[in-house]
Wavefront OBJ file of the C-alpha trace (Angstrom):
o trace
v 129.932 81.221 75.001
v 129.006 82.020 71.600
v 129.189 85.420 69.738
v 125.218 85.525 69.470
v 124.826 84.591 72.853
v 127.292 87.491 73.907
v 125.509 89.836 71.430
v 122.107 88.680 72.663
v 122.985 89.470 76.388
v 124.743 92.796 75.686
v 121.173 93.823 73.635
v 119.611 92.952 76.634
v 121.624 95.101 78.768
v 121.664 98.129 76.503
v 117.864 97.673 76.870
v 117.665 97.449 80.356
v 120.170 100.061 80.951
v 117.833 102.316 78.489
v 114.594 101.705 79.928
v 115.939 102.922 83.362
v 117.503 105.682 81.883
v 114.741 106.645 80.572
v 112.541 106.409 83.406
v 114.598 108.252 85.638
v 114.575 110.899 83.580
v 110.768 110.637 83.432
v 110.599 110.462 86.879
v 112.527 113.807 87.404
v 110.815 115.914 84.665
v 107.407 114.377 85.557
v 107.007 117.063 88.636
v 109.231 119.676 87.298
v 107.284 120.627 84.089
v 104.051 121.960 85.944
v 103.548 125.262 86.811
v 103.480 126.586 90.272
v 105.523 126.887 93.253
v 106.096 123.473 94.323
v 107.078 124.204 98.112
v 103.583 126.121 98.257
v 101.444 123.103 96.543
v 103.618 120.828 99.209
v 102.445 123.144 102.486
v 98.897 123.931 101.308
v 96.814 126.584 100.367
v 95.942 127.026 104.028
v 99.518 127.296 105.413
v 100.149 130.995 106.441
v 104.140 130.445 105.971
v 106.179 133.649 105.096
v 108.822 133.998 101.808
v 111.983 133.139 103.869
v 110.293 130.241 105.258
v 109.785 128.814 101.871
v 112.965 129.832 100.479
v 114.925 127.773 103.275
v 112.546 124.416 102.426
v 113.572 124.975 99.264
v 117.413 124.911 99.666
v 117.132 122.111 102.419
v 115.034 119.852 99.620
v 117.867 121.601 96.725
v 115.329 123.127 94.878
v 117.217 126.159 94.632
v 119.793 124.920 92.446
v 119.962 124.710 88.593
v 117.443 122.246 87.065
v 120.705 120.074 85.574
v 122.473 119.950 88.495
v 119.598 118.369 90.141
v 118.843 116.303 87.568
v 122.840 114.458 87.256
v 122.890 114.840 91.542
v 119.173 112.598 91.481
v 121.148 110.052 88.710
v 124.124 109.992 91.301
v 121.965 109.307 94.068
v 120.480 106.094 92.101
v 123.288 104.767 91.022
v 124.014 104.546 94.928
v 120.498 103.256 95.461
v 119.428 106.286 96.985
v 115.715 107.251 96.119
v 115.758 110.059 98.360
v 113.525 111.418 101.093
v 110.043 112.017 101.134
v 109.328 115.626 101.049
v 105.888 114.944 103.413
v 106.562 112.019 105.476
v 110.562 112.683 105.753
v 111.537 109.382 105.866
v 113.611 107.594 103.003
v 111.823 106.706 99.720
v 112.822 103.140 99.593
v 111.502 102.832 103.089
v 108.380 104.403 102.531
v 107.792 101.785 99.176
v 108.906 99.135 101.218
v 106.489 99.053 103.765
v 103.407 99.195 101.325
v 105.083 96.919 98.565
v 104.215 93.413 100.130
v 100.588 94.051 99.785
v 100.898 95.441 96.095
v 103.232 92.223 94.994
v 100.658 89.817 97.106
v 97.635 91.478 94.529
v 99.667 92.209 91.395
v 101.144 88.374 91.427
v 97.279 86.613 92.368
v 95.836 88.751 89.707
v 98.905 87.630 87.110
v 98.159 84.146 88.085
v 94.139 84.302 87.918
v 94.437 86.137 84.486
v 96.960 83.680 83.180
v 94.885 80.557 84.291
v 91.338 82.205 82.816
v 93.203 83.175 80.022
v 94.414 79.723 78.813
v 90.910 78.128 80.102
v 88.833 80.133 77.952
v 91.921 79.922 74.957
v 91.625 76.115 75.015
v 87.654 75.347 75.557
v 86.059 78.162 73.504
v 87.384 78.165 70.177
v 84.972 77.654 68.156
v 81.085 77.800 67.951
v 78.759 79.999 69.484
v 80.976 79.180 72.688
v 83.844 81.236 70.732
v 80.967 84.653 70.098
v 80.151 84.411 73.757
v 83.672 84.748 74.938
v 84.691 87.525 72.774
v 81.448 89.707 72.904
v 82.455 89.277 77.023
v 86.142 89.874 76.079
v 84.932 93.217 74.338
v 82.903 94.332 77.369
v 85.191 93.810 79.747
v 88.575 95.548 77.298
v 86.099 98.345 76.833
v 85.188 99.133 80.583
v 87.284 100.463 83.346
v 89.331 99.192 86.051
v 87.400 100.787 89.040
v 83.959 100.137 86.875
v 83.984 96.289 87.163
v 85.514 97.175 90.399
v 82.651 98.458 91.534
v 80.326 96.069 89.608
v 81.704 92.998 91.403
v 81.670 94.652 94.806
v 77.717 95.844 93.949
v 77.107 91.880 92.781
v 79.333 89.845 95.199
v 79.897 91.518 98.355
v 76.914 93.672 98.858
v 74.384 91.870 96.541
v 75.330 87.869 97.231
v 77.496 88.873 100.465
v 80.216 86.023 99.661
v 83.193 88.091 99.880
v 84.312 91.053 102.351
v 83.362 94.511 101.281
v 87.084 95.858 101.760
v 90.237 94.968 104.156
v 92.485 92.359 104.681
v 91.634 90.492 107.499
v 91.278 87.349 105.957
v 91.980 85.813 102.722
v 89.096 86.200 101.043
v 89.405 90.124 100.967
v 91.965 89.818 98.234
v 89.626 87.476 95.945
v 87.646 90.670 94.527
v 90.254 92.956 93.915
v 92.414 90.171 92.021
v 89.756 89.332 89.798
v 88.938 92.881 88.878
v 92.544 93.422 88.107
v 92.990 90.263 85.827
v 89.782 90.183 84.102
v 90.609 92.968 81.428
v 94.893 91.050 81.456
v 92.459 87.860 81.105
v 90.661 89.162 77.948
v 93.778 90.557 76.086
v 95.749 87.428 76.685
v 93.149 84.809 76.083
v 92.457 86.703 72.798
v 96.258 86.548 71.549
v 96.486 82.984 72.638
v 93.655 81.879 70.752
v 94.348 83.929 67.732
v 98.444 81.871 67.886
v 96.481 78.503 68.035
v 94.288 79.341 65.304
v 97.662 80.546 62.904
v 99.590 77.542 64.413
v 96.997 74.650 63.341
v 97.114 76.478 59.787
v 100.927 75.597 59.289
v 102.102 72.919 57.795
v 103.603 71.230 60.382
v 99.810 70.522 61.886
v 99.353 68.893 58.405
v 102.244 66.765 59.329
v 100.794 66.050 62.908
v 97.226 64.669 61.575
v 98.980 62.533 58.680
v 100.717 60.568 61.510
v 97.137 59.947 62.969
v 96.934 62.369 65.987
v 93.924 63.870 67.313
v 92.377 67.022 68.009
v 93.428 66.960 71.954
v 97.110 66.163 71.429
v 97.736 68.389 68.514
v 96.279 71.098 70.246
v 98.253 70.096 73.908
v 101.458 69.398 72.554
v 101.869 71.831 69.741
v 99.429 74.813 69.198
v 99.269 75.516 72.976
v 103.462 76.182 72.896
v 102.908 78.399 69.834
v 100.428 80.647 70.866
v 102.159 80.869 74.581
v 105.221 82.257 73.044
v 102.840 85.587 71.946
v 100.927 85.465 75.441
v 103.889 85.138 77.633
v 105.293 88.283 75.681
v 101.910 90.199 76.237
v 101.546 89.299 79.552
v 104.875 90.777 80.381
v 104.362 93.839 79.046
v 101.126 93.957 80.413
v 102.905 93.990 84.396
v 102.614 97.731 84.150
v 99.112 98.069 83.524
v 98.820 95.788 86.731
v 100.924 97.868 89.227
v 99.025 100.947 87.292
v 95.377 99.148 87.732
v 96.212 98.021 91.357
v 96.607 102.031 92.537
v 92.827 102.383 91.198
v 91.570 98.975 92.645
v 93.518 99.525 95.802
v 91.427 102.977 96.260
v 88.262 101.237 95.308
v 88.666 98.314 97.569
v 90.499 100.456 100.541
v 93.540 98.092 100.820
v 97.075 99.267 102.250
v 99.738 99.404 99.073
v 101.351 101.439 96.960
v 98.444 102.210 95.565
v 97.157 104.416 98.027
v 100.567 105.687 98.276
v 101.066 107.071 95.326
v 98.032 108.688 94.944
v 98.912 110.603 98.201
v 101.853 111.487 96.677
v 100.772 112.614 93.719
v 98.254 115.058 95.431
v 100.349 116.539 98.116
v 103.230 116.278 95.197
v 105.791 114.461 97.164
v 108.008 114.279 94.192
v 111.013 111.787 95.417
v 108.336 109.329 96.439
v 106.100 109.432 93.093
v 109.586 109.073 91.316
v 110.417 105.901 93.528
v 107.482 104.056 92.269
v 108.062 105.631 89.049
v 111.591 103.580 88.788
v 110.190 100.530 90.873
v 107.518 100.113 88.084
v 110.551 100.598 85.278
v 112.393 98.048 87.183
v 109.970 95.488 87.088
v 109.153 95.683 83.876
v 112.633 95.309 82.779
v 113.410 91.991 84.810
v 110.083 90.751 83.761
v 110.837 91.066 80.260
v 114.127 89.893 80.597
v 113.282 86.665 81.644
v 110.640 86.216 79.205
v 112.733 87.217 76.785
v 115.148 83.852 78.140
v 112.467 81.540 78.246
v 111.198 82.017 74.041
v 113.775 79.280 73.303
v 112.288 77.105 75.652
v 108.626 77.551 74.021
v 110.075 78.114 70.972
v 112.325 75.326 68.944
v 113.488 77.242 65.772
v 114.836 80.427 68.419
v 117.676 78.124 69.816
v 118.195 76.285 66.473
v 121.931 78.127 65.349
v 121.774 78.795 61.579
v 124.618 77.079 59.847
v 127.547 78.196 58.689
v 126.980 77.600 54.631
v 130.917 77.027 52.910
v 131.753 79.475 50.579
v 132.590 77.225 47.177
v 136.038 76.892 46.105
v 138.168 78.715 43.447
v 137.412 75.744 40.737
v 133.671 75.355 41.412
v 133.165 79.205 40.874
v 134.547 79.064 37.597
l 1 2 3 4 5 6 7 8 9 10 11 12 13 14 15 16 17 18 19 20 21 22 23 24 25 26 27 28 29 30 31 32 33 34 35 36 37 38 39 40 41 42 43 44 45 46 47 48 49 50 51 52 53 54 55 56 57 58 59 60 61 62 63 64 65 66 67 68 69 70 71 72 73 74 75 76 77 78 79 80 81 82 83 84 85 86 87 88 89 90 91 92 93 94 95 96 97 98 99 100 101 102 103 104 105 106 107 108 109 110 111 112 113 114 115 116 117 118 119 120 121 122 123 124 125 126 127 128 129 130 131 132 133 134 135 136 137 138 139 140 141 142 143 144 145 146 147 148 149 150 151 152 153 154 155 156 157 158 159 160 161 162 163 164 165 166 167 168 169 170 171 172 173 174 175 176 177 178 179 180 181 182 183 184 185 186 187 188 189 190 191 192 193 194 195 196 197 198 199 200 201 202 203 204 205 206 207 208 209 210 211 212 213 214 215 216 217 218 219 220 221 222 223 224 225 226 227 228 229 230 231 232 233 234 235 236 237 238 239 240 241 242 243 244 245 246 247 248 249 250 251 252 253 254 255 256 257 258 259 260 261 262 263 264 265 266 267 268 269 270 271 272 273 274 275 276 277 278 279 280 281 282 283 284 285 286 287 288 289 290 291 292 293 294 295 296 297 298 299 300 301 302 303 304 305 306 307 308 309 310 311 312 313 314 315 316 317 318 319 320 321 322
C-alpha cells in the first residue's frame, strides 16, 4: 500500500472520528443548555409530584452529578454502544430507533433514488432552450418552498383532488409514492442543477474539443464524457444532502402520518426525552459519515486524473546543475 493511500485513509478516519466526536458532544449539550428543570418538563405541568420525588428521578437518570462527569460517562457509554435509556418509554435507545428505523431507511433510500433518477433526467434532456427556463424557474419554486408545503400540495392534488394515491398509511405500496416524491423533489432540484452546471463546464474543456475533432456526436460526447464529469459534483452533493433527507422525512412523516423516526423524534423532542433525541442525533452523524466515505472512494472511479499518481520528477545531477 502506498504512502498516499495510507495518508488518504488515515484523513478519512480523523474525519470520521471528528464528525462523531463532534456530534456526540452536540447531542449532549443540545438538551442541557435550555433553561428549566428538566425532570419537571419530562413529568408535565400537570403532574402534582413533590421535591423528593423529583430529586430521586434525577439521581436514578444521573442528573445530579457534575455536567463533565456526565458528559465523559455518556462518551464511555458509546464507545460500548450504549445509547442509553429512554427517559419516557424506559426501554433502551437503540431499541427504541430500531423499531421505527426500517420505515425511515425504506423512505429516505426511495426518495434518494427518485431524486437521483429525476435529477439526471431533467440534467440530460433540458439543457438548453426554453426547455432549460422551464426547468429552472420549477427548480426555483420548488428550492424556495417547504418540505411539508409541497407535502401538502401533492396530497391536496393527488390523493384528495385526482384520488390516485392513499391519503396516509402503509398498507400498500403506493402509500410511500407521495411522501418519496415530496422528499426528493427539492434533493431533485439541487442536484439536477449542479449536474447540469458540470456538463456545461465539462463540454467547455479542451478535451471536448478533442472529442468532436475525432468526429463524435452530440449523444456520445455527452454519455461518455460530460455525464462522468458533472456526476463527480452530484454524487458529492447528494451525499451531503442525506441529512436534509432523514431531517425532511421527520416533517413528511408527520404530514403523511407514517410510523418512523420521524414521529419519534418529534415526541422526543417535546416530552424532552434527551437519550433518545441524542440517539438519532448520532444515527444521523453516522450516516452521514459512511455515506461520505464511500463517495469519497468512488471519485477515482468517476474521476481519471484522481487515481493518476503524480510522478516522481529526478532531481538533476551534480554536472547538469552547474
Amino acid at each position: 500500500m502506498t504512502r498516499r493511500a495510507l495518508s488518504r485513509i488515515a484523513g478519512l478516519a480523523a474525519s470520521v472520528l471528528v464528525v462523531l466526536w463532534g456530534a456526540a458532544t452536540l447531542a449532549f449539550l443540545a438538551f442541557r443548555i435550555i433553561p428549566g428543570d428538566a425532570v419537571s418538563v419530562m413529568l408535565g405541568p400537570q403532574a402534582q409530584v413533590s421535591e423528593e420525588v423529583k430529586a430521586g428521578i434525577r439521581t436514578e437518570l444521573g442528573l445530579d452529578r457534575p455536567p463533565l462527569e456526565q458528559y465523559f460517562s455518556y462518551l464511555g457509554g458509546l464507545l460500548r454502544g450504549d445509547l442509553g435509556t429512554s427517559y419516557q418509554l424506559r426501554l433502551p435507545v437503540a431499541e427504541v430507533i430500531g423499531r421505527q428505523l426500517g420505515p425511515t431507511v425504506q423512505l429516505t433510500t426511495v426518495a434518494l433514488l427518485i431524486a437521483l433518477v429525476l435529477a439526471f433526467v431533467v440534467a440530460l434532456f433540458a439543457r438548453r432552450g426554453v426547455a432549460r427556463g422551464v426547468i429552472v424557474t420549477a427548480e426555483l419554486i420548488v428550492l424556495s418552498s417547504p418540505v411539508f408545503w409541497i407535502g401538502l400540495v401533492l396530497l391536496g392534488v393527488f390523493a384528495f383532488g385526482l384520488g390516485w394515491f392513499p391519503v396516509a398509511g402503509t398498507r400498500s405500496p403506493a402509500t410511500i409514492v407521495l411522501p418519496a416524491v415530496t422528499l426528493a423533489l427539492p434533493i431533485a432540484a439541487l442536484i439536477g442543477q449542479v449536474l447540469r452546471d458540470g456538463m456545461d463546464q465539462a463540454e467547455r474543456q479542451p478535451f471536448a474539443e478533442t472529442v468532436r475533432a475525432r468526429g463524435a456526436g452530440q449523444v456520445r460526447l455527452t454519455l461518455h464524457h460530460t455525464v462522468r464529469h458533472g456526476a463527480a459534483s452530484a454524487l458529492t452533493l447528494a451525499a451531503y444532502l442525506v441529512g436534509s433527507l432523514l431531517g425532511g422525512a421527520v416533517l413528511v412523516e408527520t404530514v403523511f402520518a407514517r410510523p418512523g423516526l420521524g414521529r419519534v423524534t418529534l415526541t422526543a423532542i417535546v416530552d424532552r426525552d434527551v437519550p433518545v433525541v441524542a440517539g438519532v442525533i448520532m444515527l444521523s452523524a453516522l450516516v452521514f459519515v459512511v455515506v461520505n466515505v464511500i463517495v469519497e472512494l468512488l471519485h477515482p472511479l468517476l474521476d481519471p486524473r484522481l487515481r493518476a499518481v503524480p510522478a516522481a520528477i529526478p532531481a538533476p545531477e551534480i554536472g547538469e546543475r552547474r
